[in-house]
C-alpha positions as CSV (number, residue, x, y, z in Angstrom):
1,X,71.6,-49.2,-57.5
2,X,73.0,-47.8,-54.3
3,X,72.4,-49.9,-51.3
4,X,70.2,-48.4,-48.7
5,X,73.0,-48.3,-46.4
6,X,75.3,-45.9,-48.8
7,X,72.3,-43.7,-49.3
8,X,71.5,-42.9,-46.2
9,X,75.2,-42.2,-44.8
10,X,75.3,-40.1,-47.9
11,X,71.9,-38.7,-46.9
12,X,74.1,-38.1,-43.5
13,X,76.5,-36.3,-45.0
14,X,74.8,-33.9,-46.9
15,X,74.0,-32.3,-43.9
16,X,76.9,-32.7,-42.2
17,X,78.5,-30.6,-45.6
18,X,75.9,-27.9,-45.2
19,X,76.6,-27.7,-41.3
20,X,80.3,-27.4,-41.9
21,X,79.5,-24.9,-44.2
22,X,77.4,-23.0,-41.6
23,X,80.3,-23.7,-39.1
24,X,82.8,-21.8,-41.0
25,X,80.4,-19.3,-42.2
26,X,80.5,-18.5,-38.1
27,X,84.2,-18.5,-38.0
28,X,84.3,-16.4,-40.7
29,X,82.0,-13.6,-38.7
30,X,83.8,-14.4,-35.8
31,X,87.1,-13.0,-37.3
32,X,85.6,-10.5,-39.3
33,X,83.9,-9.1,-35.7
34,X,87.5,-9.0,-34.6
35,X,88.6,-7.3,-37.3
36,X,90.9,-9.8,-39.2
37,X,88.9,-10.0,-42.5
38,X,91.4,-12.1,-44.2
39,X,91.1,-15.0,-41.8
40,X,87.4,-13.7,-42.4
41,X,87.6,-14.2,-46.0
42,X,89.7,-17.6,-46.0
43,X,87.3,-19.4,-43.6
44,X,84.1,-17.6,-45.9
45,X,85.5,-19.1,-48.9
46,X,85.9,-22.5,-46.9
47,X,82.0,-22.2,-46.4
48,X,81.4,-21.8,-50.0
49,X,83.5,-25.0,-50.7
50,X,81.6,-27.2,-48.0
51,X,78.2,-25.8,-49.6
52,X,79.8,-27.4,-52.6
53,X,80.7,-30.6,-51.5
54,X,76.5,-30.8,-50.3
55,X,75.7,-30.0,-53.4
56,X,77.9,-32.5,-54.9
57,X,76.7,-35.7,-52.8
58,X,72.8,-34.7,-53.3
59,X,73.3,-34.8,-56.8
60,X,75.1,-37.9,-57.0
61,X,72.2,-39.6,-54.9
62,X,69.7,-37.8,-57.7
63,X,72.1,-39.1,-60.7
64,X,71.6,-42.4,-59.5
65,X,67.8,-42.6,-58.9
66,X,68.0,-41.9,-55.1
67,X,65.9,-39.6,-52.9
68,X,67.5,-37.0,-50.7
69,X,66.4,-36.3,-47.4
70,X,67.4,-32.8,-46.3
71,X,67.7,-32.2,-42.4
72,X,67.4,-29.3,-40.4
73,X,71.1,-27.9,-39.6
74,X,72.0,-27.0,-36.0
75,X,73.3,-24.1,-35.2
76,X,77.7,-24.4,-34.3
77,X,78.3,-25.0,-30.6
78,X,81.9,-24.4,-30.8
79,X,83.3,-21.2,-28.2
80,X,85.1,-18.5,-29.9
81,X,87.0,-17.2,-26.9
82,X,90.5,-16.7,-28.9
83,X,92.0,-16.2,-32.4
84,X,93.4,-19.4,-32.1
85,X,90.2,-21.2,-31.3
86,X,88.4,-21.3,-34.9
87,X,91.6,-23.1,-36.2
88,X,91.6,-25.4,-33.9
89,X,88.2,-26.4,-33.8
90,X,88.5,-26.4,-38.2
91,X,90.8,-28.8,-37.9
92,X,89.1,-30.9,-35.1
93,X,86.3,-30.7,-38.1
94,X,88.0,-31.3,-41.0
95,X,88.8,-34.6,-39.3
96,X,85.9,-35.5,-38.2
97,X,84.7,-35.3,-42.0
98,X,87.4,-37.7,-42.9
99,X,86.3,-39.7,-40.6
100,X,82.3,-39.5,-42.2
101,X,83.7,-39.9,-46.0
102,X,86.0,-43.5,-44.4
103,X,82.7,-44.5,-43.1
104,X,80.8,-44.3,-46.4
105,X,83.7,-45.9,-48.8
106,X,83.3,-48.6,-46.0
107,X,79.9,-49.0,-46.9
108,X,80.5,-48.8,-50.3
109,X,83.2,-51.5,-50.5
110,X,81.5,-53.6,-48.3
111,X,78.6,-53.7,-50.9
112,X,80.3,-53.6,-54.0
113,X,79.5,-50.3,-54.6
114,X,82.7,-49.4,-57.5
115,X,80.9,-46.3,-59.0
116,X,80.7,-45.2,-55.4
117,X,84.0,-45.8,-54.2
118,X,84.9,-43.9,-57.3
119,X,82.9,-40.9,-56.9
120,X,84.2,-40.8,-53.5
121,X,88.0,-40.9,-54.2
122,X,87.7,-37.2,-54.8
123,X,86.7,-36.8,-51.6
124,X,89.3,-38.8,-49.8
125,X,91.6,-36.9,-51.6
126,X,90.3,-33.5,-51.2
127,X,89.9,-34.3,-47.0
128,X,93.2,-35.1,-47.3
129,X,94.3,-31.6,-48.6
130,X,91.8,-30.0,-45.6
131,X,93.7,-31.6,-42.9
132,X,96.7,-30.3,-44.4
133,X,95.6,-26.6,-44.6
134,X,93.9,-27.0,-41.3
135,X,96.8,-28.5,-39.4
136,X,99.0,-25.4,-41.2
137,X,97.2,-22.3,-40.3
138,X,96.9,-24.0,-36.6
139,X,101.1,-24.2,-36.4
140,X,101.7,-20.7,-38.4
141,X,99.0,-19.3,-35.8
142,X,100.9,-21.1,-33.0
143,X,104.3,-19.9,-34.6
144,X,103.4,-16.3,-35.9
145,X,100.1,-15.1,-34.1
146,X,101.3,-13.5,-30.9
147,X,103.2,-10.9,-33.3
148,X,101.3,-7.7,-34.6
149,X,103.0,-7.4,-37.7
150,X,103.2,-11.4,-38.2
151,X,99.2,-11.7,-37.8
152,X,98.8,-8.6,-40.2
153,X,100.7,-9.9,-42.6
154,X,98.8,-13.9,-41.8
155,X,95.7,-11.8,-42.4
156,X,97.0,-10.4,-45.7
157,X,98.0,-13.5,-47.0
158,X,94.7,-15.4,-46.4
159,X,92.6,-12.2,-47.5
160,X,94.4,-13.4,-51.1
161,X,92.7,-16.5,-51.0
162,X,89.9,-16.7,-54.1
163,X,87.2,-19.1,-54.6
164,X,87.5,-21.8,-57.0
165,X,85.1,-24.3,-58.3
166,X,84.9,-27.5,-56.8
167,X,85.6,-30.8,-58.7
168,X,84.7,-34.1,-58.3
């Protein structure tokens, strides 16, 4: 049995999943309005892979008896006054959500919670990976973005980028 505490930061996180995924889904338009559909497609993908990661935590509350409580999802606040601006405020994000998933293995730990703490390795691990691609498209942008022909071929390259399933 989940303590109350671990369900609702779960709870919590389920819709800070889908509002990440609604977040990207706006950088995604953002780019694709500007023309650069690869960075388009890259942070569209990202969007599907946060839905995922909802998806992932409600049904771990349902596997293990527990209700889920599904919250309305604000619309982004972040300004999109540059190219550079979705990447920053992704990774800004993406550690925010590390920050979220700490809070819950916290909660876990502190209750004894092992099947929890091992669900939720995953997701340490995957947050991990985020930051990583986060903090790189930020420096490539800083390195490569003020070039025409180094942003085409940035947009290329994430245009590549295919979906794949999540595990946990």
């Amino acid at each position: 049995m989940l303590s109350s505490e671990v369900v609702r930061l779960i709870n919590e996180q389920i819709n800070q999943e889908f509002y990440s995924a609604y977040l990207y889904l706006s950088f995604s338009n953002y780019y694709k309005e500007e023309g650069l559909d690869g960075f388009g497609n890259w942070y569209y993908i990202q969007a599907q892979e946060e839905r995922d990661h909802a998806i992932q935590f409600l049904n771990y509350l349902h596997d293990n008896g527990e209700n889920v409580t599904l919250r309305e999802i604000k619309a982004p606040d972040v300004v999109l006054d540059s190219y550079l601006a979705p990447l920053e405020a992704g990774l800004k994000h993406e550690r925010l959500v590390t920050g979220l998933i700490h809070r819950i293995y916290d909660a876990a730990h502190l209750s004894k919670d092992y099947r929890t703490m091992q669900f939720l390795d995953w997701f340490v691990k995957e947050q991990g990976e985020e930051e990583k691609n986060a903090e790189d498209l930020v420096k490539k942008f800083q390195l490569f973005g003020s070039d025409p022909k180094s942003l085409y071929m940035m947009d290329q390259n994430l245009g590549a980028r295919t979906s794949a399933p999540s595990e946990s």
